[in-house]
C-alpha positions as CSV (number, residue, x, y, z in Angstrom):
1,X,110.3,80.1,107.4
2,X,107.5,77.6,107.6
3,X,107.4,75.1,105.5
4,X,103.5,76.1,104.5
5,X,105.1,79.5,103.9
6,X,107.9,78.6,102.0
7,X,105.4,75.7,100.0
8,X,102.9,78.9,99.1
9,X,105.6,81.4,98.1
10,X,107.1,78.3,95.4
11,X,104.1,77.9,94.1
12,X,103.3,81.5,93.6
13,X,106.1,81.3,91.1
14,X,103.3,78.9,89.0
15,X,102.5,81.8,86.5
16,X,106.1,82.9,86.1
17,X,107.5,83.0,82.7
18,X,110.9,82.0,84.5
19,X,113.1,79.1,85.2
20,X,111.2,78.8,88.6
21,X,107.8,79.3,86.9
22,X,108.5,76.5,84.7
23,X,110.0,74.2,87.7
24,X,106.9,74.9,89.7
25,X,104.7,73.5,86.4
26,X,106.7,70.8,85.9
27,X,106.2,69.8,89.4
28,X,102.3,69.9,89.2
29,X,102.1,68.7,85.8
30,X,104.1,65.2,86.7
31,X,102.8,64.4,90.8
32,X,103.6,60.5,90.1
33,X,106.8,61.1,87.9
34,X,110.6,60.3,88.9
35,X,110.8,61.1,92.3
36,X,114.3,61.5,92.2
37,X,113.6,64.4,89.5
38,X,110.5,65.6,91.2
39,X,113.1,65.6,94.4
40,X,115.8,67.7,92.3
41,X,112.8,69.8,90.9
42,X,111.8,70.8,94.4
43,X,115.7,71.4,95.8
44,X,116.3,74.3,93.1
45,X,113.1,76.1,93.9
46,X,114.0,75.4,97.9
47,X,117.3,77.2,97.1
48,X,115.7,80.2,94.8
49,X,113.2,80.2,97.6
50,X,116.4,80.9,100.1
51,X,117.5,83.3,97.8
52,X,114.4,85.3,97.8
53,X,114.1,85.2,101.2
54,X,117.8,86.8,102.1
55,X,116.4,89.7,99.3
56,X,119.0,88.6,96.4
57,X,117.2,88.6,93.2
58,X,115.9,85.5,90.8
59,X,118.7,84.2,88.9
């Protein structure tokens, strides 16, 4: 996968009343926060993305 591909299907997840949906926010709600937590933000939806992508469902 891409990386533009895999950086349009996180952020499809925006609206998502879901763990990912609210990672996604708190991503785009902080851009100059920690970027060790911005860093840790963007792992856990890189991993539900690789999750998505092998066709297991959101956890």
């Amino acid at each position: 996968m891409a990386v533009d591909e895999l950086m349009n299907l996180i952020m499809s997840w925006e609206m998502e009343p879901t763990r990912r949906g609210a990672l996604v926010r708190a991503i785009q709600d902080d851009p100059q926060g920690d970027p060790v937590l911005q860093a840790e933000r963007l792992s856990m939806l890189g991993l539900a993305a690789t999750r998505e992508f092998k066709g297991e469902p959101p956890r």
